[in-house]
C-alpha positions in Angstrom: 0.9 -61.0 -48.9 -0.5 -62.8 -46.0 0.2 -61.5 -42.4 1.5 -64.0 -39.9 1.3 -64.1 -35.8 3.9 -61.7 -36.0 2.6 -58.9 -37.5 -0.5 -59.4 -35.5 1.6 -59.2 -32.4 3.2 -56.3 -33.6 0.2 -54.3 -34.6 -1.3 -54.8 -31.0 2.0 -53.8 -29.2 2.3 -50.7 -31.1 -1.9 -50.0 -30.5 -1.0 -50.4 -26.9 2.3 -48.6 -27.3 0.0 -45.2 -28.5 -2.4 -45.9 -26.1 0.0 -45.6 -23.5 1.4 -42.5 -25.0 -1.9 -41.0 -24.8 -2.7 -41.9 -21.7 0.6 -40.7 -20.5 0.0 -37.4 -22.2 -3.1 -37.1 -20.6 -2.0 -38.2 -17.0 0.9 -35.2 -17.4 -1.7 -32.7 -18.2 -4.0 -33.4 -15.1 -0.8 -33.5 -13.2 0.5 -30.0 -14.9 -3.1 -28.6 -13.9 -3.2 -29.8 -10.4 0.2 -28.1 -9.9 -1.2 -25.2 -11.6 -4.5 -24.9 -9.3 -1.5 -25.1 -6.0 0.3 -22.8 -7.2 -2.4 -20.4 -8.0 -4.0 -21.2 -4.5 -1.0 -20.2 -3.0 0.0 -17.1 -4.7 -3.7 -16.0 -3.4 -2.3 -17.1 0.2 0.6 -15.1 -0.2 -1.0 -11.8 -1.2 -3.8 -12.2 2.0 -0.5 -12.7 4.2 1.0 -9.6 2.1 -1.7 -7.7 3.1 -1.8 -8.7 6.4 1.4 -7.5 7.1 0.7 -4.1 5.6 -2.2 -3.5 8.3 0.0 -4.8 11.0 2.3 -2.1 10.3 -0.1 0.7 9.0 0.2 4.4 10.9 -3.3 5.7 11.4 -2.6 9.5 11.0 -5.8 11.5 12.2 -6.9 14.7 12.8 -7.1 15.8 16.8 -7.8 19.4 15.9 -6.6 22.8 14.6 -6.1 26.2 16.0 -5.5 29.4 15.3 -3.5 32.8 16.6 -4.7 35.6 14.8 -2.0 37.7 16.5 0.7 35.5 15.6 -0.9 34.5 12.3 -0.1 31.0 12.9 -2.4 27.8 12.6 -1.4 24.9 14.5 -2.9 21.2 13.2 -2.5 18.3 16.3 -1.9 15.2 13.8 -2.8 11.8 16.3 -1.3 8.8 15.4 -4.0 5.8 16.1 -2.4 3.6 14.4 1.8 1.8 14.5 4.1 3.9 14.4 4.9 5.9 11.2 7.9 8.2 10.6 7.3 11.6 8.7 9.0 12.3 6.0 7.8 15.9 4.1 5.3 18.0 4.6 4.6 19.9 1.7 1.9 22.9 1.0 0.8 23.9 -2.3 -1.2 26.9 -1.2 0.1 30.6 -0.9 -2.0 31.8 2.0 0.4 29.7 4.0 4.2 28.7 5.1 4.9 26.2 6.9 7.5 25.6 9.6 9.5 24.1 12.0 9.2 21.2 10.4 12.0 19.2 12.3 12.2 16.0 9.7 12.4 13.6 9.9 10.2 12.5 12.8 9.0 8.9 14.4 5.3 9.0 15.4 4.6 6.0 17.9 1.3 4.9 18.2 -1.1 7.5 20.5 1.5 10.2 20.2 0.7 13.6 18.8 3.2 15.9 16.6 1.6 19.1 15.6 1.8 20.7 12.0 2.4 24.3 12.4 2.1 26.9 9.7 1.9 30.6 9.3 -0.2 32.7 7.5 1.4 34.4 5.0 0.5 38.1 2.9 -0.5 39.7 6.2 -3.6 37.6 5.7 -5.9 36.5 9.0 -4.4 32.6 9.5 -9.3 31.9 9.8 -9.4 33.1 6.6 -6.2 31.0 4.7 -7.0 28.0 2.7 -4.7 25.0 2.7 -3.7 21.9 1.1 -0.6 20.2 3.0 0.5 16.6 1.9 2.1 15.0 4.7 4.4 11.6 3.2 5.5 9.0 5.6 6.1 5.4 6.2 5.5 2.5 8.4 8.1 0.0 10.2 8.1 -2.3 7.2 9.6 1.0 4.6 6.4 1.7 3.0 5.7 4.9 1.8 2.3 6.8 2.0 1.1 10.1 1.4 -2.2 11.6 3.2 -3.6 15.1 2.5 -4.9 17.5 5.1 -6.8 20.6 3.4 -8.6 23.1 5.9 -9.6 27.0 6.2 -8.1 28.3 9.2 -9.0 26.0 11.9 -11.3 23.5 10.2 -9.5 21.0 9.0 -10.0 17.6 7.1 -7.7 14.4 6.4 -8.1 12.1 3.5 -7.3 8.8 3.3 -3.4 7.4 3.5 -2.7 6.2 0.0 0.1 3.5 -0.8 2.8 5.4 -2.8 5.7 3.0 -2.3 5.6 -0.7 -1.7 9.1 -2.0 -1.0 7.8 -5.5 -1.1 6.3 -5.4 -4.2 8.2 -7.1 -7.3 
């Protein structure tokens, strides 16, 4: 069977016919991954501005000293705030040499103010000799929940750091 002009016109248009498809195939591809690469690139731009925003509105709760009254067998820790404002929540002790009180929560702590911790010392034990662990949980403007701990041995007292325990903007 011979071929005529027609099935040679044929047989090119359906060469160029694949190679288009290809070449489509290939142009959506690049495309997809260009979209791909923005996307990722601004995912990345939203977590920096994420975490922005968290340090904008991140409570610096510090230590500004500790006291005791042996008499009264109390222990009074001066928490500083340094940073924005954060609003206590709980305080909470784990230890038995202590108790604390007047607790008055919850409390809004504006930035440079002072809110003391008080506690009292508790099996007719001297308040330089009790041990302590208290967690104090709070959160900034934005609803984010952090805890802190503050452990000490009568007036000596240390903070760790704020840890993250809620993120209300999270998904």
């Amino acid at each position: 069977m011979e071929r005529d002009t027609f099935d040679y016109i044929r047989d090119i248009v359906t060469m160029v016919g694949y190679a288009a498809t290809v070449g489509s195939f290939v142009y959506l591809f690049r495309r997809d991954n260009d979209k791909q690469k923005q996307i990722d690139s601004l995912a990345k731009l939203a977590l920096l501005s994420e975490g922005a925003l968290l340090l904008r509105a991140l409570p610096d709760l510090y230590k500004n000293g500790a006291l005791t009254r042996p008499v009264e067998r109390d222990i009074h820790i001066d928490l500083l705030n340094r940073g924005e404002q954060a609003r206590l929540l709980e305080f909470n002790t784990v230890s038995d040499d202590i108790t604390l009180h007047s607790k008055s929560l919850p409390y809004v702590l504006e930035k440079g103010a002072e809110r003391k911790i008080f506690a009292h010392a508790n099996n007719n034990k001297s308040p330089n000799d009790c041990e302590y662990v208290i967690e104090v949980i709070f959160e900034d403007k934005l609803q984010n929940k952090y805890r802190i701990e503050i452990s000490g041995k009568g007036s000596h007292v240390s903070f760790g750091r704020a840890e993250l325990i809620f993120n209300r903007y999270s998904v």
